[in-house]
N, C-alpha and C positions, 0 to 999 in steps of 0.2 A: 879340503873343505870347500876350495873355489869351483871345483869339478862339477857337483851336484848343485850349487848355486847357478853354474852357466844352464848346464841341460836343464832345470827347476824354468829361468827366467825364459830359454828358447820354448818350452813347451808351451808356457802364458803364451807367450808371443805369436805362436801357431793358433793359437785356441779365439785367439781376438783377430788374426788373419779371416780363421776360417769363418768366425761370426759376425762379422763385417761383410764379407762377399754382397751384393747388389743383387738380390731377386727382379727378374721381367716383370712388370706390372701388364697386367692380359684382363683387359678392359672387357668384359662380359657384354653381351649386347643386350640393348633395351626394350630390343623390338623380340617380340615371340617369335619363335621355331619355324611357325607357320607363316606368319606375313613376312617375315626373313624370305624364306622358297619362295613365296608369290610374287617377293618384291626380285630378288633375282634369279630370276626364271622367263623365258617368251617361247611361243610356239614359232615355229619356222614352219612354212609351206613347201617343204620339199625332204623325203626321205633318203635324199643322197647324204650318210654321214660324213664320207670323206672330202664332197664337195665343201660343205656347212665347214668341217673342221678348217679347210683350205681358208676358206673365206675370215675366219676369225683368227687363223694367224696371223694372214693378213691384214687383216685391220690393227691386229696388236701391235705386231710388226711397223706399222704406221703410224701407231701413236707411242713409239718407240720403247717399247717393251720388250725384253730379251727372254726368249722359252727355253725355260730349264729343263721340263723333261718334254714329252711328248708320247702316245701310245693311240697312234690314227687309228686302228683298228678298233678299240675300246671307244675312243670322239672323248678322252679325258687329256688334260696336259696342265702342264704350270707356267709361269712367265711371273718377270717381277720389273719394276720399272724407279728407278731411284730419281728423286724430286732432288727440290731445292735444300741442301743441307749448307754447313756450317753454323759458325758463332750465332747462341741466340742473342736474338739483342738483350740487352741489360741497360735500362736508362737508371742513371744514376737518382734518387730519392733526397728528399730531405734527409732521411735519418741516417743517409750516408755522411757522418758529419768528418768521420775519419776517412781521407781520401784515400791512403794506401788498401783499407779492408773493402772498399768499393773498386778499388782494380783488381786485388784479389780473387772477389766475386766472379769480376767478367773473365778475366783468364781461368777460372777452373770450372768455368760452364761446359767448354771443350767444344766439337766438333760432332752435332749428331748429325746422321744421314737417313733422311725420311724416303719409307723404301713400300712402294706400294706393291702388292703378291695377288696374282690372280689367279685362282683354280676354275677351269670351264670344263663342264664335259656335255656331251650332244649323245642323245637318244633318239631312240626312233620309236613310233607308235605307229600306228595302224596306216593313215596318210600325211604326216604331219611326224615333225621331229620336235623333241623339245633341246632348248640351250639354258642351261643354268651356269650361270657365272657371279663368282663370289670374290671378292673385294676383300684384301687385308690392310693396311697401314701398319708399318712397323717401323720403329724408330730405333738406330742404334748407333752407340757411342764410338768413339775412335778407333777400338780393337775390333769392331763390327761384331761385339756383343751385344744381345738384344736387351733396348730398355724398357721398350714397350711394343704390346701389342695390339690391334683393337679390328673388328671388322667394320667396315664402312657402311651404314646403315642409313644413308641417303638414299630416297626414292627418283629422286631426280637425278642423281649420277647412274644411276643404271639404265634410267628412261634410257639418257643418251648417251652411254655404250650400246644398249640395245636399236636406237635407231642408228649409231651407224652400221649395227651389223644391216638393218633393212636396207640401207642405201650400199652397202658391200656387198647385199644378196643379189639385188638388183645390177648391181656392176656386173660383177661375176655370170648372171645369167646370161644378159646382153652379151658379154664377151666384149664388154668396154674397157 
């Protein structure tokens, strides 16, 4: 009779495992489809794509970002660049009246590591190339599970990724 009680109580116990797991929260963006592409997107004044790609490794490379894939022929690649991670902070409350459940708190916050992902690919048009490059924020837990996702939908961070790709294009031409 104890047999079918154990396997009976392991099966709950799997069934509350598996309906516990943590789904990624994947933040939808606010901005439309269309001002999204316009916001990151620039035209470049030169149809060398292999030169252009050179140039934005480079830059990436310099603002220390590591490239996962890469495919020069196509002007598409990835890179991703890990920020400031660790313990979030946790200031203690008033209504933390029990000390021990307010340390609890801060040790089971854990360890996330905010991990920024850039997809760029470079096109050519008639005299003129275009660069679109898109921005991810992902944050993930100790096991380097993702908790969340979200794309970066600042017009001003792309300004100035895009100007320094002008001042890399400029480098690069010079041959500075």
């Amino acid at each position: 009779m104890k047999q079918p009680f154990n396997i009976f109580f392991l099966f709950i116990l799997l069934l509350f495992s598996i309906g516990c797991t943590r789904q990624p929260t994947i933040i939808e963006p606010k901005t439309s489809a269309v001002a999204l592409r316009a916001m990151q997107s620039t035209q470049v004044n030169s149809t060398d794509t292999k030169a252009i790609v050179k140039t934005v490794l480079q830059l990436l490379q310099d603002d220390n970002y590591e490239i996962k894939n890469l495919d020069s022929d196509m002007g598409y690649f990835n890179a991703s660049k890990k920020l400031d991670g660790g313990k979030e902070d946790y200031e203690f409350a008033w209504y933390d009246i029990y000390y021990p459940i307010a340390i609890y708190k801060y040790m089971s916050l854990g360890n996330y590591v905010k991990e920024v992902s850039a997809t760029i690919s470079v096109r050519d048009f008639k005299n003129k190339s275009m660069v679109r490059a898109s921005f991810v924020m992902e944050i993930k837990n100790d096991n380097n599970e993702l908790v969340s996702r979200a794309t970066i939908e600042d017009p001003i961070f792309y300004q100035n990724f895009f100007n320094k790709l002008d001042k890399a294009m400029f480098l690069e031409k010079n041959n500075i």
